[in-house]
C-alpha positions in Angstrom: 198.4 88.8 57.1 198.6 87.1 60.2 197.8 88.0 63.6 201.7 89.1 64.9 201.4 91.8 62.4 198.3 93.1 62.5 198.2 93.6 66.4 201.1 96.2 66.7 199.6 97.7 63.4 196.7 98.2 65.4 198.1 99.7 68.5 200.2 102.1 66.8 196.6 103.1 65.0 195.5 103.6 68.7 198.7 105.5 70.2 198.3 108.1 66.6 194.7 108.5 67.0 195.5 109.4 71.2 197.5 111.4 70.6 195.9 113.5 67.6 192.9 113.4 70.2 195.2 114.8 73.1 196.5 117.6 71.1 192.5 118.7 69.6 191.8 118.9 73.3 194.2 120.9 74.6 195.8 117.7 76.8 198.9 117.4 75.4 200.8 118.2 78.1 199.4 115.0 79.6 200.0 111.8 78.4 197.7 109.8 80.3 195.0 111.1 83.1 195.2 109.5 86.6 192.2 109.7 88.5 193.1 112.6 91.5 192.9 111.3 94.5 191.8 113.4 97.6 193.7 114.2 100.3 192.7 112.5 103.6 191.4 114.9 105.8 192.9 114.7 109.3 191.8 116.4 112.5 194.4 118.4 114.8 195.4 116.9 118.4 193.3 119.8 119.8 190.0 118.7 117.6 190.3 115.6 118.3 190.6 115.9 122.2 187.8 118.4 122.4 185.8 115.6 120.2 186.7 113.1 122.6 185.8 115.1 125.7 182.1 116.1 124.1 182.0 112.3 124.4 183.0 110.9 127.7 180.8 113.7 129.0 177.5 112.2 127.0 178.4 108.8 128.1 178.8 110.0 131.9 175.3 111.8 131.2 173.7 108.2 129.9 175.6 106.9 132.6 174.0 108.7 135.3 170.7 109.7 134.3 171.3 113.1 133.8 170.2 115.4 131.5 171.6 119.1 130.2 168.8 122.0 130.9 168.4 122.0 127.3 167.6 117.8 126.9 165.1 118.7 130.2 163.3 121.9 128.8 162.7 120.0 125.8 161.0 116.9 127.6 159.4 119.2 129.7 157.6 120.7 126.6 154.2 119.2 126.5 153.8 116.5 123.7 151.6 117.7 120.5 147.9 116.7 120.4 147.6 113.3 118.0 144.7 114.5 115.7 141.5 113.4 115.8 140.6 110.6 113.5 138.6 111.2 111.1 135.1 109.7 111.5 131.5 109.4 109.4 129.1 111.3 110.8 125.6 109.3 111.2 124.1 110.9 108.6 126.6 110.5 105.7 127.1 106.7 107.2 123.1 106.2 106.5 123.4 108.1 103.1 126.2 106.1 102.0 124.2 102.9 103.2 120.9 103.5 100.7 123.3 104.4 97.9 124.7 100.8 98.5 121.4 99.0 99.3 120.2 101.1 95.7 123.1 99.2 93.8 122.4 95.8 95.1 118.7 96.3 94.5 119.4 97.4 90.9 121.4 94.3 90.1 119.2 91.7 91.9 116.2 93.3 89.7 118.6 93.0 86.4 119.3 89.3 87.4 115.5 88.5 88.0 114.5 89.9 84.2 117.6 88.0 82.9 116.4 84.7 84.6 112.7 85.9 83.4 113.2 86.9 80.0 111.8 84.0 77.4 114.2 82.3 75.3 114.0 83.3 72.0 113.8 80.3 69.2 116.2 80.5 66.3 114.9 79.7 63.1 116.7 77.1 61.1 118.2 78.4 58.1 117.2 77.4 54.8 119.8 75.5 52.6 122.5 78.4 51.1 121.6 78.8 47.3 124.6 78.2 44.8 125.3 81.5 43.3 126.7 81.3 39.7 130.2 82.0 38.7 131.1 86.0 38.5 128.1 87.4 40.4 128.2 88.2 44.3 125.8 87.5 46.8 125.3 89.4 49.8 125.7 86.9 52.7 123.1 87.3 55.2 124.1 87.5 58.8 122.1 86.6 62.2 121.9 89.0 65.1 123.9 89.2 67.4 123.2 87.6 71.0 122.2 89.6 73.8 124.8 90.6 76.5 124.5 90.1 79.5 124.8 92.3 82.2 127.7 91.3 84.6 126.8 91.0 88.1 129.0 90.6 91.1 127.3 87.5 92.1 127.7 84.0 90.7 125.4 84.3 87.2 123.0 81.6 86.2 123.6 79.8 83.1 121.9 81.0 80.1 119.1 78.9 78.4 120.1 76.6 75.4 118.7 75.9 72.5 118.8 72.2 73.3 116.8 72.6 76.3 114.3 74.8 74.9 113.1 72.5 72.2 
């Protein structure tokens, strides 16, 4: 099989299947469907020249400065009040202010015990027994190490073991 007869064998496979598909949907009357196209709408003479004439007469009005009486009663029409922005009264600005100075109080005094607390001293760990073949041995495991506490500011680098000793 080479490709000159397999491609016709193919699109008569196409045109049958169409037109099997045309006839299960009721389109086959119609061989193939064109896109409709909409008419152009057009405007009559008279349209257009009233159009036109609605026009000029707004340009004459820019022209000249004037206005119709119903572009002058609405700029006569006082403009609506901006509202009010909205402001803090003294007493929630002061409240607001202790909550804060609170917070930053609270953290300096966690930074301070941080920089206070002793270092603790880890004890060496004695040489790991062998265990014999077959039997398990529970593995002993250190505590963890404190967390620290973050803090907005720059944090001071924790003791180490090396300089403690």
């Amino acid at each position: 099989m080479n490709l000159e007869t397999i491609l016709p064998s193919i699109d008569a496979e196409i045109a049958r299947l169409t037109q099997a598909r045309a006839i299960l949907t009721g389109d086959a009357t119609k061989k193939t469907a064109k896109p409709t196209v909409r008419k152009k709408r057009t405007l009559s003479a008279e349209a257009r020249k009233r159009i036109a004439d609605a026009q000029r007469k707004r340009w004459a009005e820019q022209k000249t400065g004037k206005t119709t009486p119903a572009k002058a009663a609405k700029k006569s029409v006082a403009p609506a009040k901006k509202r009010a922005k909205q402001r803090l009264s003294a007493s929630a600005r002061k409240r607001i202010a202790a909550a804060q100075k609170k917070r930053w109080a609270a953290i300096r005094a966690a930074k301070v015990a941080v920089k206070k607390a002793p270092a603790k001293k880890v004890a060496k760990k004695a040489p790991a027994k062998k265990a014999a073949v077959g039997t398990k041995v529970p593995v002993k495991r250190t505590p963890a190490a404190k967390v620290k506490i973050a803090v907005p500011e720059k944090a001071a680098p924790a003791p180490t073991e090396a300089a403690a000793s």
